[in-house]
DRENDO-1510 file (C-alpha; in Angstrom, 1 decimal, always signed):
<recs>
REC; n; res; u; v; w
REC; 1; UNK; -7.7; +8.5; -4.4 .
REC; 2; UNK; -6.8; +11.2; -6.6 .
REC; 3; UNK; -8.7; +12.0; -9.9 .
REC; 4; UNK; -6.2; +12.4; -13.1 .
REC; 5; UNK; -6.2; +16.4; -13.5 .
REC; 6; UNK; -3.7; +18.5; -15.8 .
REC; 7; UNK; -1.6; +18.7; -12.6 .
REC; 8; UNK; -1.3; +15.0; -12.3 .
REC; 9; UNK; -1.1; +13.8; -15.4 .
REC; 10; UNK; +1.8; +12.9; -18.1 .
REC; 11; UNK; +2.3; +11.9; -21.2 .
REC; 12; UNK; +4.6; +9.1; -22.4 .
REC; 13; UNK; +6.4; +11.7; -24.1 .
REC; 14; UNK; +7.0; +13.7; -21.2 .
REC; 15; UNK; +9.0; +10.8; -19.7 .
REC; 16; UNK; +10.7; +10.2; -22.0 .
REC; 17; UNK; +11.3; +14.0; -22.7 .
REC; 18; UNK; +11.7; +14.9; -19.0 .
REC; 19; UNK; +11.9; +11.8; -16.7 .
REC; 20; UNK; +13.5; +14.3; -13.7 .
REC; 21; UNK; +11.0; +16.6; -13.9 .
REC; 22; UNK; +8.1; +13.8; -14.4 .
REC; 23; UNK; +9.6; +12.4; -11.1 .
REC; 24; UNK; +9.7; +15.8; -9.3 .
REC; 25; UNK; +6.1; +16.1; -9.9 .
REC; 26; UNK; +5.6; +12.1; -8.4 .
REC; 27; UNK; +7.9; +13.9; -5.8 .
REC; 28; UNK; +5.6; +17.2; -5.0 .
REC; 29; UNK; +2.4; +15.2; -5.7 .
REC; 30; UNK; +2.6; +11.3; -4.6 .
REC; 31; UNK; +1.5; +10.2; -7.5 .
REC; 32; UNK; +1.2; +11.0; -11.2 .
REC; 33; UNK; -1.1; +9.3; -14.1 .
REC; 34; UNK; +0.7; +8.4; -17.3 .
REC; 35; UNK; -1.3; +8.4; -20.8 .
REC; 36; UNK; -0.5; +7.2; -24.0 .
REC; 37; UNK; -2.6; +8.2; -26.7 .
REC; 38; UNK; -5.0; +9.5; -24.0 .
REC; 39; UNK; -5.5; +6.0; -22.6 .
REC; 40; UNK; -4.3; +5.9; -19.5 .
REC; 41; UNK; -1.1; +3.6; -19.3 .
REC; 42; UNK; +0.6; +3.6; -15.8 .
REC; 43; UNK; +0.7; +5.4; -12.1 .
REC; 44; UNK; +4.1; +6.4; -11.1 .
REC; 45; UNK; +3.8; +6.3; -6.8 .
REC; 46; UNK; +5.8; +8.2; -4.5 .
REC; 47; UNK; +8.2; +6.1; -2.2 .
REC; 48; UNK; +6.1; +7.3; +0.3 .
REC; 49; UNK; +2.7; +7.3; -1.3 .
REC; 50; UNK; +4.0; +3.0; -2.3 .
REC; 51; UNK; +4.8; +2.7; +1.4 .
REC; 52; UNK; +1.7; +4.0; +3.0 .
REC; 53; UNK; -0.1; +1.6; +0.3 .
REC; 54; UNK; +2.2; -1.5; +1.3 .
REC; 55; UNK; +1.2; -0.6; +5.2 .
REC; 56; UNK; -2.5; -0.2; +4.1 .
REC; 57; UNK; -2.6; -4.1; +2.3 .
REC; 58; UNK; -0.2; -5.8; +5.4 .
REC; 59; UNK; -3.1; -4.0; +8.1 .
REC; 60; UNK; -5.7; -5.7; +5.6 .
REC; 61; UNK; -4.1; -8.6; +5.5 .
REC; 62; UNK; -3.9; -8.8; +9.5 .
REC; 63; UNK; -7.0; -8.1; +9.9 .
REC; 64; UNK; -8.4; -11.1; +7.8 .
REC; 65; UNK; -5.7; -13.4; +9.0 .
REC; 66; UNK; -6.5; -12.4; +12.7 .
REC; 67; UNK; -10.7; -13.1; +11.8 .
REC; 68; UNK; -9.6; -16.4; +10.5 .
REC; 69; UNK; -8.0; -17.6; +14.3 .
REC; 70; UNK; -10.4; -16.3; +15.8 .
REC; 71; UNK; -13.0; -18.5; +14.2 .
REC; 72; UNK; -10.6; -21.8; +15.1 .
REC; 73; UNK; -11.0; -24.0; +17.9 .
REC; 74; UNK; -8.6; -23.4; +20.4 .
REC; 75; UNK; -9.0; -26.6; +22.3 .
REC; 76; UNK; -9.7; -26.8; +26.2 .
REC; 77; UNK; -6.7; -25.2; +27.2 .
REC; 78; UNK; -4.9; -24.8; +30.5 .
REC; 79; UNK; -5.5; -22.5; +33.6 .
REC; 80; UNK; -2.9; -19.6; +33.9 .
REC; 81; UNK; -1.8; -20.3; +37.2 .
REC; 82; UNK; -0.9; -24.0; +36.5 .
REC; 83; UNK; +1.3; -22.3; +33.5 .
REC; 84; UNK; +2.6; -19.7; +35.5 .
REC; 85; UNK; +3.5; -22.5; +38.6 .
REC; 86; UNK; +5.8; -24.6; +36.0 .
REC; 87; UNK; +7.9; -21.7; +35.2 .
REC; 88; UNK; +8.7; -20.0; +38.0 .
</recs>
């Protein structure tokens, strides 16, 4: 993850200043760290940057729901070629 540098980093004021050129920077960078009173307030994403962190939480997300089934009992079950008989 990205450290807030001089590069990344806006003020309040600068948004509401220069919103365009805040978002050009989100743009060229992914992501830019808003401060208020040099407290930090806010991260403005990328679409892109949002995306790939939306993908990242939905693999996570898989990945638990997919160790939960396989800790469930999935009964006795039925032999393929009995399945595979009744729809052919």
């Amino acid at each position: 993850m990205l450290l807030p540098t001089s590069q990344n980093t806006k003020t309040i004021t600068d948004l509401r200043e220069d919103a365009l050129g805040v978002l050009s920077d989100v743009d060229a960078l992914g992501m830019v760290y808003l401060f208020q009173h040099s407290d930090p307030r806010a991260v403005v994403l990328s679409m892109k940057e949002f995306a790939k962190l939306c993908e990242l939480l939905e693999d996570r997300a898989d990945e638990r729901d997919a160790a939960e089934l396989a800790l469930e009992d999935r009964g006795k079950g039925a032999p393929l070629k009995s399945i595979a008989k009744k729809y052919q």
